[in-house]
C-alpha positions in Angstrom: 130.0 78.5 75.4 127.1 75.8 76.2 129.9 73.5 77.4 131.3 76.5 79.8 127.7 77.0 81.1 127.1 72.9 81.5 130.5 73.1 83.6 129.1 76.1 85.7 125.8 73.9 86.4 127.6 70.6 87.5 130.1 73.1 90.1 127.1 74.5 91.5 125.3 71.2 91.9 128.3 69.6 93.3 128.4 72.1 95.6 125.3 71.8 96.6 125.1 68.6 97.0 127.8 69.0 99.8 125.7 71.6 101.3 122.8 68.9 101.4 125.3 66.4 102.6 126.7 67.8 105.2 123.5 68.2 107.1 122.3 65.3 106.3 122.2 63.9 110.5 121.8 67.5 111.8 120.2 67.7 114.8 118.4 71.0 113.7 118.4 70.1 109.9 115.5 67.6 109.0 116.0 65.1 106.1 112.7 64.1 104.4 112.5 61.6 101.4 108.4 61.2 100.1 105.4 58.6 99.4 103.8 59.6 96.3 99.7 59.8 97.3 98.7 60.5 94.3 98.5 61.8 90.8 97.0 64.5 89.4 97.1 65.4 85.4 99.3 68.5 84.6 99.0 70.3 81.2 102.7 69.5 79.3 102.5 72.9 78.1 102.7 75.0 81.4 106.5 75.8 82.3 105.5 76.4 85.7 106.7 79.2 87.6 104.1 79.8 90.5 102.0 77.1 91.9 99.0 77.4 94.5 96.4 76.0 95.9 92.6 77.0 97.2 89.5 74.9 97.6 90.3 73.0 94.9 91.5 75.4 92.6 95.2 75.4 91.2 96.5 79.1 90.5 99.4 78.8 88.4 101.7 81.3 86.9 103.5 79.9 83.7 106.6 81.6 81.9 108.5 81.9 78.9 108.6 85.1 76.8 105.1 84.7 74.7 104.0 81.8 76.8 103.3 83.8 80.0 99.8 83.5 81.7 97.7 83.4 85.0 95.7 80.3 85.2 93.0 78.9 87.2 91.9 75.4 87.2 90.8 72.5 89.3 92.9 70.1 90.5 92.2 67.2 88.7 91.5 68.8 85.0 93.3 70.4 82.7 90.3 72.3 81.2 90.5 75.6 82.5 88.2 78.1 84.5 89.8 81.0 83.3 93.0 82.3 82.0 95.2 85.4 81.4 98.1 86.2 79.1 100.5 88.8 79.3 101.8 90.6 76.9 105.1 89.4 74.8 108.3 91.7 76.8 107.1 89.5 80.1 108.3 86.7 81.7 105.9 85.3 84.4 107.8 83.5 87.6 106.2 83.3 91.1 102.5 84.3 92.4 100.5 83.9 95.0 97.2 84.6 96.9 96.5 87.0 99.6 92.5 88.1 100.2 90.9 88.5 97.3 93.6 88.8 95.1 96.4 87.3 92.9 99.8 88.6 92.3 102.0 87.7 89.8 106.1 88.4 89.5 108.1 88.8 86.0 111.4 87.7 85.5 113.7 90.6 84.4 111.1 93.5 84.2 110.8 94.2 88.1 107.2 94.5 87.4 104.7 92.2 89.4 100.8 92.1 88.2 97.3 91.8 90.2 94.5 90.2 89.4 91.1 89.3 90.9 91.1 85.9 92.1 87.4 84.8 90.9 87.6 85.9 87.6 91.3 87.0 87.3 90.2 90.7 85.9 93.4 92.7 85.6 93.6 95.3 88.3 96.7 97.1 88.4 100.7 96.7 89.0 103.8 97.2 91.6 107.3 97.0 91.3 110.5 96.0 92.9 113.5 96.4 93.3 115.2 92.8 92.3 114.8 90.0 89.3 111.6 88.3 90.6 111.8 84.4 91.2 109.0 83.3 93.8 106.7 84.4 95.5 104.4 83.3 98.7 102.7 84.9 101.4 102.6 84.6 105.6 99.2 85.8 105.5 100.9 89.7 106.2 103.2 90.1 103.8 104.2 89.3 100.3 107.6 87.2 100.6 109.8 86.7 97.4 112.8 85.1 96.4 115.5 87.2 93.5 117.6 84.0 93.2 119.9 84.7 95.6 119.6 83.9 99.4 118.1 86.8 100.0 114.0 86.6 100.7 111.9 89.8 100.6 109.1 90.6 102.7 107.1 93.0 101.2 103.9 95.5 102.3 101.1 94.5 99.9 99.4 97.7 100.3 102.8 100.1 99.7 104.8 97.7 98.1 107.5 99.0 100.1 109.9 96.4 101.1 110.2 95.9 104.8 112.7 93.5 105.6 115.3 91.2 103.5 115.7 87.7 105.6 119.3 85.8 104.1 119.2 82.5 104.6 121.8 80.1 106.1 122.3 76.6 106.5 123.8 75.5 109.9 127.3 75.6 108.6 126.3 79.5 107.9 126.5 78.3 103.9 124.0 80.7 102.1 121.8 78.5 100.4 120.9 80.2 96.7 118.7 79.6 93.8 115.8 79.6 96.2 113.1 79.4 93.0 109.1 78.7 93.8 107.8 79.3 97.2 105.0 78.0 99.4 104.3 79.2 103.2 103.2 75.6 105.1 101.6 76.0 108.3 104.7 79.1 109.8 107.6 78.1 107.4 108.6 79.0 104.4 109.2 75.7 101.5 111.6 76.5 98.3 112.2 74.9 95.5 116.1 75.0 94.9 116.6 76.1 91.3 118.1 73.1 88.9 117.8 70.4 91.8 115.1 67.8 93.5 115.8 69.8 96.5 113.0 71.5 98.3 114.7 73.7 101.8 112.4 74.3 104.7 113.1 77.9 106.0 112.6 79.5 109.2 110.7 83.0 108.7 112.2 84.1 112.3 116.0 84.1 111.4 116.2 82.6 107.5 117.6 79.3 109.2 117.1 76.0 107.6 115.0 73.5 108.8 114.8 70.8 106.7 115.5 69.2 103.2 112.7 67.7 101.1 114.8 65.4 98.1 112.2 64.4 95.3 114.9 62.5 93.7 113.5 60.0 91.2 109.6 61.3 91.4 109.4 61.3 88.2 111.3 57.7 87.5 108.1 55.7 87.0 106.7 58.1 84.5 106.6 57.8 81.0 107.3 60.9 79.3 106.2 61.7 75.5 108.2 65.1 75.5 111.1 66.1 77.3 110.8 68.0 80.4 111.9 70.7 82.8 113.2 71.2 86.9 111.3 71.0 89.9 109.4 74.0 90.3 105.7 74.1 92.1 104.8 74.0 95.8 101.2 74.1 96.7 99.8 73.6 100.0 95.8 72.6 101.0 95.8 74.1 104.2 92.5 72.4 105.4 93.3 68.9 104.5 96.9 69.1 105.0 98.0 68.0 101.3 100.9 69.0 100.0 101.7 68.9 96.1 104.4 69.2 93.9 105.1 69.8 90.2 107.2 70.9 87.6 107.9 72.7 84.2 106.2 71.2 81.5 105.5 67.9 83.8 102.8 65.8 82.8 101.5 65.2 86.8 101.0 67.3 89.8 101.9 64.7 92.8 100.2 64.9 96.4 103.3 63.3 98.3 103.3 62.6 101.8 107.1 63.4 103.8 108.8 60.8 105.6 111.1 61.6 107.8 114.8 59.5 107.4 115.5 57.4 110.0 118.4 58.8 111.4 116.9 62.2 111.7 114.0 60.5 114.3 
């Protein structure tokens, strides 16, 4: 069985990759490799499943069945401000800020959680109609990926979903396991589950934009424990820093895109 499922994972990969490939040279797809800034310490513990940023607070949603938390620290530390843990049946994935307030998806359950964003006090839940992978917002609405291609825009007041955006490369290719989200100044940044891949979306049309590849980001790093994918967006809108992470990574890194050459 694990060998079927390891054949499964290198298809899809491979697949991918041709996806990636083929617009690599697009006129309307941008290719980005990165310059890592800097390094930030990242607790080894957190498999990382929503990642955001605010004033110098990280908010980050952490999964695994019994392992499943809200937590708010600085960037910088790995002593925390505050944290939250859900019960044992949930399995945290994607969160973000809008207001006041933090929200919080679970994996299988449908069920998404609110908190208060100062002291992350419990305030209520919603629900939805999909498996619940990431989750951003445009400042409007609640936007959140299922694993599919599909993103959902969601009221945050109803919960009522108003609109489902698919989204298509160039080649009209649905590009799936969209995982973590982060909204960067009008588009819409996803980590593509099991890859170094981050796809810059349009949040007109569900076109892509552009390709992030953190291949080899962590390459330099020495690792005590194993670790885990790609997974963690987070964007300081103020000072224009973006930051990356992963599950169970020992760093956060501020990286700065560059643009390939023959993409100018």
């Amino acid at each position: 069985m694990k060998n079927i499922i390891n054949f499964i994972i290198i298809i899809f990969l491979f697949n991918l990759n041709l996806v990636y490939s083929s617009n690599n040279g697009s006129k309307n797809e941008k290719i980005f490799t990165y310059e890592i800034v800097k390094k930030y310490p990242h607790d080894v513990n957190n498999f990382t499943e929503g990642f955001v940023y605010e004033d110098g607070i990280i908010y980050e949603s952490t999964g695994k069945y019994g392992s499943t938390y809200i937590k708010k620290y600085k960037l910088g530390s790995n002593e925390y401000i505050k944290t939250y843990k859900l019960p044992l049946m949930y399995f945290g994935e994607g969160a973000t800020i809008l207001k006041d307030k933090i929200y919080q998806l679970t994996w299988k359950s449908r069920i998404g959680f609110i908190y208060n964003k100062k002291d992350l006090k419990f305030l209520g839940n919603f629900k939805y109609n999909s498996r619940g992978w990431g989750l951003t917002t445009d400042g409007e609405y609640l936007i959140m990926s299922d694993g599919t291609n599909k993103l959902h825009f969601i009221d945050p007041k109803t919960f009522k979903e108003e609109r489902v955006l698919e989204v298509f490369d160039n080649n009209d290719v649905p590009i799936v396991n969209i995982n973590e989200l982060e909204y960067i100044d009008g588009k819409i940044y996803g980590n593509i589950f099991l890859t170094d891949l981050i796809v810059i979306i349009s949040p007109d049309n569900g076109g892509v934009e552009g390709w992030i590849n953190l291949e080899g980001i962590l390459e330099d790093v020495e690792l005590e424990e194993p670790v885990d994918v790609l997974n963690g967006i987070a964007y300081d809108d103020k000072k224009k820093r973006l930051f990356v992470t992963g599950k169970l990574w020992p760093y956060i890194f501020e990286i700065k895109l560059l643009p390939l050459d023959d993409n100018n």
